[in-house]
N, CA, C and O atoms as a printed pandas DataFrame, in Angstrom:
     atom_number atom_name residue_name chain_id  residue_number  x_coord  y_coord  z_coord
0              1         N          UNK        A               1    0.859   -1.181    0.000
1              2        CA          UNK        A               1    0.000    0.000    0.000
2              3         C          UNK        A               1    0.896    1.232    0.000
3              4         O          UNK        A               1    1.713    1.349    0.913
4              5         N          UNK        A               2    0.819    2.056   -0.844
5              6        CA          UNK        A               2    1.326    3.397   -1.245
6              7         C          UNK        A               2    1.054    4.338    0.171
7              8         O          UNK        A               2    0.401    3.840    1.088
8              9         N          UNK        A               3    1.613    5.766    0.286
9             10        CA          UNK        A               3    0.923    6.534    1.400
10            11         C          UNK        A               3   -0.174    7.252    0.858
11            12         O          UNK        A               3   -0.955    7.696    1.700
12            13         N          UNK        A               4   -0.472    7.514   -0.513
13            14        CA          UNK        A               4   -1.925    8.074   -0.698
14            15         C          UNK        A               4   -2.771    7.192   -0.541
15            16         O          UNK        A               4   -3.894    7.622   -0.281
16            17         N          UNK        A               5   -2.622    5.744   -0.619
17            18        CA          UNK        A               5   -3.724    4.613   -0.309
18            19         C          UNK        A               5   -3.734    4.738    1.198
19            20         O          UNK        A               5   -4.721    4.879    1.920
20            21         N          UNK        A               6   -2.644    4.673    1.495
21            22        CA          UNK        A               6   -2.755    4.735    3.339
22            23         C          UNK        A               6   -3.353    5.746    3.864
23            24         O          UNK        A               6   -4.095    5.697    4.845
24            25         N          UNK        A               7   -3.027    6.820    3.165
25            26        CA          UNK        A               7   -4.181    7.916    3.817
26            27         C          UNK        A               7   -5.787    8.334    3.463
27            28         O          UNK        A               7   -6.637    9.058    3.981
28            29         N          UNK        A               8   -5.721    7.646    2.539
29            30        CA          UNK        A               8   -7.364    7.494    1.899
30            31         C          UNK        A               8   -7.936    6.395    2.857
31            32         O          UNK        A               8   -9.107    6.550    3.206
32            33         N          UNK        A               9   -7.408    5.550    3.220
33            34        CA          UNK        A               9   -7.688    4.743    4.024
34            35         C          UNK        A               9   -8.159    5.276    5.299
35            36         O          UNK        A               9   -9.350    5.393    5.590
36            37         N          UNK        A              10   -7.422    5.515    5.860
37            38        CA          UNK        A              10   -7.568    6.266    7.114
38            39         C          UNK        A              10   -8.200    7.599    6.907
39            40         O          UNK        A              10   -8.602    7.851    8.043
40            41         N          UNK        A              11   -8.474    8.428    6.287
41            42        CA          UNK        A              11   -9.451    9.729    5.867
42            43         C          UNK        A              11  -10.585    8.550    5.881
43            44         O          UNK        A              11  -11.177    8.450    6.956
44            45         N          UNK        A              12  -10.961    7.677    4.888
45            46        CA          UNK        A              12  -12.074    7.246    4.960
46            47         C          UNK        A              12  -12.405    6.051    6.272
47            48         O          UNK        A              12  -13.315    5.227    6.181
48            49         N          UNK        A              13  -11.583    6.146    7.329
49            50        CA          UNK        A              13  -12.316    5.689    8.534
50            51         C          UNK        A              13  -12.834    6.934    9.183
51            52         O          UNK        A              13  -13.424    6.855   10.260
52            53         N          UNK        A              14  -12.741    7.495    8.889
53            54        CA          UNK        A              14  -13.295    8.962   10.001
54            55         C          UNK        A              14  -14.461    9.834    9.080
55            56         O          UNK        A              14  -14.991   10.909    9.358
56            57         N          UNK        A              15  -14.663    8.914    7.821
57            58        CA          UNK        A              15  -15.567    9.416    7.375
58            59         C          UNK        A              15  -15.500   10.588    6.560
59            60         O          UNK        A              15  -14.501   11.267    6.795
60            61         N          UNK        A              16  -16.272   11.040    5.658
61            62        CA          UNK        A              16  -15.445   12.224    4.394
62            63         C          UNK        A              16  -16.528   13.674    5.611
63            64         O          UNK        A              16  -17.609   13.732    6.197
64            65         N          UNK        A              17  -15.725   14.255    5.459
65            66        CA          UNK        A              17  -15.800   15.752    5.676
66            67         C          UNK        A              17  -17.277   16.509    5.756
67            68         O          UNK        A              17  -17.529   16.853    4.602
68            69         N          UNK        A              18  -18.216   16.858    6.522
69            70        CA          UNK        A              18  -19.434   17.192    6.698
70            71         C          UNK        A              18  -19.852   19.024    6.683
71            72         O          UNK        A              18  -18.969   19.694    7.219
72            73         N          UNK        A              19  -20.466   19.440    6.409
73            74        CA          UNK        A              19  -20.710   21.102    6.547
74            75         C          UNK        A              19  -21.026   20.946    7.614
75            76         O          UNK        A              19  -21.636   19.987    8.087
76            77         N          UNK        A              20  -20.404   22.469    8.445
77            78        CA          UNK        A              20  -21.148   22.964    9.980
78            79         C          UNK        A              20  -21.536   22.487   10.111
79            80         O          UNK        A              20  -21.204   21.491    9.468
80            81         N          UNK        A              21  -22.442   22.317   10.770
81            82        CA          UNK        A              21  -24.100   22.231   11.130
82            83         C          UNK        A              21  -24.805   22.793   12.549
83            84         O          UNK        A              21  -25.803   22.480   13.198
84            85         N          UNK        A              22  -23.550   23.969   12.697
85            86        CA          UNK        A              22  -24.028   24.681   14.072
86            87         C          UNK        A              22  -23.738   23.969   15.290
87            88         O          UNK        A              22  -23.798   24.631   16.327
88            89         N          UNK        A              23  -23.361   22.453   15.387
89            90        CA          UNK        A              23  -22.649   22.401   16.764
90            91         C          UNK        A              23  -21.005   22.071   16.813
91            92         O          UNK        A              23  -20.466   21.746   15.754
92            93         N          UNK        A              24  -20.326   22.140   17.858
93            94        CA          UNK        A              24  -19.151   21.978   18.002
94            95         C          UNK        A              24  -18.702   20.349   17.467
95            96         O          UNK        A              24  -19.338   19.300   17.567
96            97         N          UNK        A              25  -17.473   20.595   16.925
97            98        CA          UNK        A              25  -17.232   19.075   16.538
98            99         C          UNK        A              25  -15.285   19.433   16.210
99           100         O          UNK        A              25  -14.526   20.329   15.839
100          101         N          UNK        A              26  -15.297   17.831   16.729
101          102        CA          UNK        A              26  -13.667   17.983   16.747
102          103         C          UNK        A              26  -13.500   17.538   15.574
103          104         O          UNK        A              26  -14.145   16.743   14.890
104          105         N          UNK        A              27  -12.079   18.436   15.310
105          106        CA          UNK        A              27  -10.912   17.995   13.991
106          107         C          UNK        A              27  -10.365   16.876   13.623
107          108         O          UNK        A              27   -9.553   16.439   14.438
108          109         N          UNK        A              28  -10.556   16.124   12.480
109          110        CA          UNK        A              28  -10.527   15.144   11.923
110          111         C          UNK        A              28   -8.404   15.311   12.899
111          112         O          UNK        A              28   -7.673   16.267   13.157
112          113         N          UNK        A              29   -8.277   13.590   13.110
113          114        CA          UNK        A              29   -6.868   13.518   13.834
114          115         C          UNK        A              29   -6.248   12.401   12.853
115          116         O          UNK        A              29   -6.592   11.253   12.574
116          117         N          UNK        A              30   -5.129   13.278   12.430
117          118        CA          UNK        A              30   -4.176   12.349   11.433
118          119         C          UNK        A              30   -2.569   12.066   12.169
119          120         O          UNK        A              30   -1.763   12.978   12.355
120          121         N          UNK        A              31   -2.385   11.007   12.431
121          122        CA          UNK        A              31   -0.839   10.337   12.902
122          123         C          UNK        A              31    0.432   10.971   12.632
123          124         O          UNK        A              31    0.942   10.421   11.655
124          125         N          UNK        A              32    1.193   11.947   13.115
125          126        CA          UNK        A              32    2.311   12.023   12.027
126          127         C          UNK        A              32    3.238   10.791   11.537
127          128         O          UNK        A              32    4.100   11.087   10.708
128          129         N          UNK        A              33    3.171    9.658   11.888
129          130        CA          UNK        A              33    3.652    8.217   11.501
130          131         C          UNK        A              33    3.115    8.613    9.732
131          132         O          UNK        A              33    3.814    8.810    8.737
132          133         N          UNK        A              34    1.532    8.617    9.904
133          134        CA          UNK        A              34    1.115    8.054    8.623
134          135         C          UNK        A              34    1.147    9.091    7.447
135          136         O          UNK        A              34    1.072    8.825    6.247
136          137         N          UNK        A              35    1.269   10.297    8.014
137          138        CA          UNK        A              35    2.070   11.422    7.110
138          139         C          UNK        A              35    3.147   11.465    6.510
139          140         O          UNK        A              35    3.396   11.883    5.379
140          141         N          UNK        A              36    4.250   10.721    7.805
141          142        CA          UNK        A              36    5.542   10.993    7.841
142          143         C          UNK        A              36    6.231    9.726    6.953
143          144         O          UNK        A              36    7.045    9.667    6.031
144          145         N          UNK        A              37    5.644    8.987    7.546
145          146        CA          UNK        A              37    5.596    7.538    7.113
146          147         C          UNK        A              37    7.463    6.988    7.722
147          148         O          UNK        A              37    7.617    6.816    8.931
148          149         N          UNK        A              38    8.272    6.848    7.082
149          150        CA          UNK        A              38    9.905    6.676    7.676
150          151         C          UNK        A              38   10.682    7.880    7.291
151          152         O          UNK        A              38   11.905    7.751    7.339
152          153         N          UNK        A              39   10.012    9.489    6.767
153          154        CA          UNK        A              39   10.793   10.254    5.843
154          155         C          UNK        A              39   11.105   11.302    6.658
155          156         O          UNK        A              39   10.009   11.732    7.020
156          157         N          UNK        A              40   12.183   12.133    7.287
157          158        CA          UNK        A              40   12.099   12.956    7.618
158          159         C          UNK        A              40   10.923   14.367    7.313
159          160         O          UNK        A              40   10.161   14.712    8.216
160          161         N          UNK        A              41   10.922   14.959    6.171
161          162        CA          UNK        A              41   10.111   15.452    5.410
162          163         C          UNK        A              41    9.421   15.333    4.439
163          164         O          UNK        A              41    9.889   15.143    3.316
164          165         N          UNK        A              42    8.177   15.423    4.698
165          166        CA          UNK        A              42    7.257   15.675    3.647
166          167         C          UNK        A              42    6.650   16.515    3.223
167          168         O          UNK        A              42    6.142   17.219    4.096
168          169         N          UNK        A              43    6.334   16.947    1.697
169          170        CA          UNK        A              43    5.932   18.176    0.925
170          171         C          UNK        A              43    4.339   18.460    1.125
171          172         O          UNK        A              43    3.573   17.500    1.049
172          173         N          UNK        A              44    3.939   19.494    1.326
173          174        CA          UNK        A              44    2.385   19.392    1.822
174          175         C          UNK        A              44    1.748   20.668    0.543
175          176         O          UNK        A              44    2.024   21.855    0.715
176          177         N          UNK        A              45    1.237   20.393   -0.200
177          178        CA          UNK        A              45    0.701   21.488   -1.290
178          179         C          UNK        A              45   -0.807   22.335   -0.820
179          180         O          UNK        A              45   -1.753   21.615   -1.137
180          181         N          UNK        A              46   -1.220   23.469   -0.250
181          182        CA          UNK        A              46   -2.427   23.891    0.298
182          183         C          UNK        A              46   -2.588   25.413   -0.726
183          184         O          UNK        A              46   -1.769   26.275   -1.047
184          185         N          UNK        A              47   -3.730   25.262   -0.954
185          186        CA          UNK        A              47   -3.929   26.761   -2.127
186          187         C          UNK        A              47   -3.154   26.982   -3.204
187          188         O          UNK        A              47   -3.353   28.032   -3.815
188          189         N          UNK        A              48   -1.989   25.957   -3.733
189          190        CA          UNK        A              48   -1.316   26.113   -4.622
190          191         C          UNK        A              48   -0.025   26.960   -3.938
191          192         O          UNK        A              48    0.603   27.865   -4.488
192          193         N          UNK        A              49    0.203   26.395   -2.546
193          194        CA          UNK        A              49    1.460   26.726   -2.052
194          195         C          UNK        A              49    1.948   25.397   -1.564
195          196         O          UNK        A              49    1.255   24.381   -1.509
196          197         N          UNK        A              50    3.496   25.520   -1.134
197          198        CA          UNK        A              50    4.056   24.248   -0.914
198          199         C          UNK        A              50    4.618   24.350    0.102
199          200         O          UNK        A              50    5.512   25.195    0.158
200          201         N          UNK        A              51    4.273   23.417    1.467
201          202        CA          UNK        A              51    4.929   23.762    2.634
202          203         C          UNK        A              51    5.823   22.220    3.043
203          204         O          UNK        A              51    5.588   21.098    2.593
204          205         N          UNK        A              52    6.635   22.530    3.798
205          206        CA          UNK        A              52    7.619   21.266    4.494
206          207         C          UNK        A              52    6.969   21.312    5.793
207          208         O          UNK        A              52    6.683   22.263    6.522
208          209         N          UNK        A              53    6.754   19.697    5.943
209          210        CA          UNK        A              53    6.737   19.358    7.095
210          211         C          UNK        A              53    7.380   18.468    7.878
211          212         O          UNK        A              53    7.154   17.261    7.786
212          213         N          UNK        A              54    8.614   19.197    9.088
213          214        CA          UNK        A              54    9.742   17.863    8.963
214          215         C          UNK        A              54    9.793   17.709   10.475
215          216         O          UNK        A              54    9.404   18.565   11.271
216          217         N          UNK        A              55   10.285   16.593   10.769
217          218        CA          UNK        A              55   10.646   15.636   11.837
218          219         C          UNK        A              55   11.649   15.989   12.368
219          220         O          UNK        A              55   12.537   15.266   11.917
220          221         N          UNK        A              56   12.380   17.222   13.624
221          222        CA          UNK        A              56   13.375   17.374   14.273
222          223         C          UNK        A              56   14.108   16.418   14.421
223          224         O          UNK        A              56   13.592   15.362   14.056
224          225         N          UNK        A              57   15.442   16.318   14.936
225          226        CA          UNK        A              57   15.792   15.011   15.872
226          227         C          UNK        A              57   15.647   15.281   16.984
227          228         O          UNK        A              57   16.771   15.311   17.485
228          229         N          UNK        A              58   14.902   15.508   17.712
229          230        CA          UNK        A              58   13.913   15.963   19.098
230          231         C          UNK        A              58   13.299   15.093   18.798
231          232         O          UNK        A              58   13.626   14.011   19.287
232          233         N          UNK        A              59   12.265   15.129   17.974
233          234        CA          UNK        A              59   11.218   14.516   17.259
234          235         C          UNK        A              59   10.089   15.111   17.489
235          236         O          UNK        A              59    9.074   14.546   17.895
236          237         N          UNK        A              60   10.248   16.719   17.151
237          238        CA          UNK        A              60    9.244   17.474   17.059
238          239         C          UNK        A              60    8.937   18.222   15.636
239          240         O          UNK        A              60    9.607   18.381   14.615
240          241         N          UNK        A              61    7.770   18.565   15.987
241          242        CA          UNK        A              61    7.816   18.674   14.157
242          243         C          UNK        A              61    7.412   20.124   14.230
243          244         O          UNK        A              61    7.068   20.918   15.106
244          245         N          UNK        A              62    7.676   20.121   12.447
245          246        CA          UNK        A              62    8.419   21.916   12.191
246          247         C          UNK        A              62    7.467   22.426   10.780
247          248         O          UNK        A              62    8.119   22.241    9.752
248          249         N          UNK        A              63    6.308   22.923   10.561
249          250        CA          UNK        A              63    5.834   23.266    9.475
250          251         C          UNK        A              63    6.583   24.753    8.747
251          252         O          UNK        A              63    6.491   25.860    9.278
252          253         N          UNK        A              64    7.175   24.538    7.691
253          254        CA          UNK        A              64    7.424   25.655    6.926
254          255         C          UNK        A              64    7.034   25.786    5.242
255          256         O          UNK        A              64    6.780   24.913    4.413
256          257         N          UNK        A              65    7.113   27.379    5.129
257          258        CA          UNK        A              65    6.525   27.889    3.777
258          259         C          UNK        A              65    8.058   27.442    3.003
259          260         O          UNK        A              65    8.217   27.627    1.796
């Protein structure tokens, strides 16, 4: 299994994405394992921008433009 299969996978256990509906509801929760998968960084594309998201050796993680 690829990581876009792995994450379609797991997006579709939590079910696809719902409008408002006026009450509070928590944020879909994704693993950084299954993001990260064994890679230090991975490329994240949002609005037609491209951000890094990488794995310290802390092992804290670092989002940049």
């Amino acid at each position: 299994m690829n990581k876009n299969e792995q994450l379609s996978d797991e997006r579709s256990a939590h079910g696809a994405a719902q409008p408002w509906n006026g009450s509070l509801s928590l944020p879909d929760v994704w693993r950084s394992k299954t993001l990260l998968g064994d890679a230090q960084t991975v490329a994240i594309e949002h609005a037609g921008q491209r951000y890094w998201l990488r794995r310290t050796k802390e092992n804290k993680l670092i989002l940049t433009k």
